[in-house]
N, C-alpha and C positions, 0 to 999 in steps of 0.2 A: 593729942594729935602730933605737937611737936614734936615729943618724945617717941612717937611709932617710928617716924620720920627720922630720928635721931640714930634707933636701932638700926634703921633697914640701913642708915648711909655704913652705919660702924660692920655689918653685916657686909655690904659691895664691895666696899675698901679689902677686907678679911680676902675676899674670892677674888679683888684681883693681885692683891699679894700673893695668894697661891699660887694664881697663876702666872703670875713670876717668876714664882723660885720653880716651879715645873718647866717652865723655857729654858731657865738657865742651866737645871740639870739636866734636860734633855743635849744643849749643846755641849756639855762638860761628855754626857754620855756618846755624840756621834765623835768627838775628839777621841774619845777611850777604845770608841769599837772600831776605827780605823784601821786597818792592819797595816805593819811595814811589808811596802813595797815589793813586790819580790824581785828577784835580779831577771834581767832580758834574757832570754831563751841566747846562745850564740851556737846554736846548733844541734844535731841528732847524732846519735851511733844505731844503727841497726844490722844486729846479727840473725843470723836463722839458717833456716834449711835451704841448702842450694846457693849460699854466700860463704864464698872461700874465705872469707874475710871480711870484718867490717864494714856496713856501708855507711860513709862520714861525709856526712851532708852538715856546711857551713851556712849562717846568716849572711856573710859579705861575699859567698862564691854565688848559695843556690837559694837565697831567700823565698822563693816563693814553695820551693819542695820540703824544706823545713817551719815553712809555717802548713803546708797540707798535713805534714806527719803530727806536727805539736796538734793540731786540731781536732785529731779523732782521740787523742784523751784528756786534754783542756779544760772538759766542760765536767768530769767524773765528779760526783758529790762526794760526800764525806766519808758515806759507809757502802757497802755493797754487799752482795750474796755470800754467805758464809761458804759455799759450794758452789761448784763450778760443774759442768758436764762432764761426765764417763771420761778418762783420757783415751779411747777407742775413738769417741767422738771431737777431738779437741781441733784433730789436722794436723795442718804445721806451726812451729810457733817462731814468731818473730819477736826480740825482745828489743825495747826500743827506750836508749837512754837519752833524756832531756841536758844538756849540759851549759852549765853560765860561766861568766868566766873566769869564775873561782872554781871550776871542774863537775864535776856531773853531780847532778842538783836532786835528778826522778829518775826510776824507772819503772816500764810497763813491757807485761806481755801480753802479746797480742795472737789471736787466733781467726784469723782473715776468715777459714772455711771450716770454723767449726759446725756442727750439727745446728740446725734451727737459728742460723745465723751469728755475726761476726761475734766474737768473746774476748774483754779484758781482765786479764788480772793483776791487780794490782799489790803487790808485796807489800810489808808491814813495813821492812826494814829498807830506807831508802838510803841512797845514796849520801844525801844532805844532812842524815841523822835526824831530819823532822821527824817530830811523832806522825805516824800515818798509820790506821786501820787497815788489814791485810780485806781485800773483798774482792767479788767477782761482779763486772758490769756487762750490760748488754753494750755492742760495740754499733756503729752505724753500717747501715747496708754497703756501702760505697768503699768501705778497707780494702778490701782486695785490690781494685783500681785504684786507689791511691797510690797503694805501697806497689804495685806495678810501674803507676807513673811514675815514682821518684826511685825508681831501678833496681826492685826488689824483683826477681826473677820469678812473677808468674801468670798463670793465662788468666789471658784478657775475662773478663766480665761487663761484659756491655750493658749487661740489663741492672748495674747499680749505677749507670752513672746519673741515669733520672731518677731515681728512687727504687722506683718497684713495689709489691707490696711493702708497708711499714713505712716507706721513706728513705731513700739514702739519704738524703739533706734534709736539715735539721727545718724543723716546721715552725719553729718559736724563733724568733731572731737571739741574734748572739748577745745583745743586754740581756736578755728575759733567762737567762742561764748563769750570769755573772750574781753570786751572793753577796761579792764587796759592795757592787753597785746599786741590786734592790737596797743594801741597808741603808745606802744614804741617803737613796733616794725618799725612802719610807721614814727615816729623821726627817729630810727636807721637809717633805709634807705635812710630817708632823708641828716641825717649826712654825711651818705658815699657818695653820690651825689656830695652835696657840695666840699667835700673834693676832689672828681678824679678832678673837674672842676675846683677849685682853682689849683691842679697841673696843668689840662692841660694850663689854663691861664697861667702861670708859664714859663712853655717849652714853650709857644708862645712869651712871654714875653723876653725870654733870648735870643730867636730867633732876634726878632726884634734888640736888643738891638748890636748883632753880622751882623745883616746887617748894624745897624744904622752906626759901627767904619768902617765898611768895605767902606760905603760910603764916609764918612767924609774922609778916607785914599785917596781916589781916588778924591777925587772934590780941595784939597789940590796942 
């Protein structure tokens, strides 16, 4: 009986050593997957049809028109449509560069009235030299009056400012689109995990270990 007693503790100990070095690599792991920072947006350049000239929208003049513009491509994931619509169907394009203050960081085009609603594409070769995937995304209902509202020259669209069919406004809130922050979040929770389960291991352990003297007292 001892000796069962003996195994099972050298057996707990065993699992919650494990589960030790599995917290610790997990935190070594959310240290690793952390991405550097990227630089603050300080601004947009958008050209297109019907702009003599650049339109240069700053963070410290028109902050709230340069974070409308950064927001209809902020959210684009990693890969997109290999193909893009007909160019009969595309419209007009407006091309719209992200800029930090080390100089223009992204750029996207953008197709406010293409066929079956708005269209991005996004180029391979960026500005910043980042590796980036060349693809085409679906754009949100509401582009058009955006880049209207921050003084892109064209007619109003009333019926995306509430959505319309599909949505112009995004239905998931703005964490639930951020990739940096599910992962840490999903390490976090992972962390806690570990840690109730190392306790309860713990209190099973301590257990065992108060049957174990209890035996040993009596087999004596």
């Amino acid at each position: 009986m001892v000796r069962r007693v003996r195994r099972l503790l050298v057996a707990v100990t065993g699992s919650v050593a494990a589960l030790a070095c599995t917290l610790a690599l997990a935190g070594t792991a959310a240290a690793q997957a952390a991405p550097k920072p990227k630089p603050a947006p300080t601004g947009v350049d958008i050209s297109g049809e019907r702009l003599d000239a650049p339109l240069k929208l700053r963070s410290d003049t028109s902050p709230n028109e340069v974070n409308l513009v950064i927001d209809q491509v902020k959210w684009l994931g990693t890969t997109g449509q290999l193909r893009g619509p007909a160019a009969k169907d595309l419209g007009p394009k407006y091309t719209v560069v992200v800029l930090a203050a080390a100089g223009p960081q992204r750029t996207y085009d953008l197709f406010p009235l293409a066929k079956g609603g708005p269209r991005i594409y996004r180029p391979g070769k960026q500005p910043d030299l980042s590796s980036t995937r060349a693809g085409w995304f679906f754009g949100r209902l509401n582009m058009p009056e955006t880049l209207r509202s921050v003084g892109v020259p064209m007619p109003a669209q009333f019926d995306t400012l509430a959505g319309g069919i599909g949505g112009g406004e995004r239905v998931l809130p703005e964490e639930a689109l951020d990739p940096v922050q599910n992962i840490d979040t999903a390490l976090g929770e992972l962390q806690r995990l570990l840690l109730l389960n190392v306790g309860i291991v713990l209190v099973i352990t301590a257990g065992l270990a108060g049957i174990a003297l209890l035996v040993r007292r009596r087999t004596r």
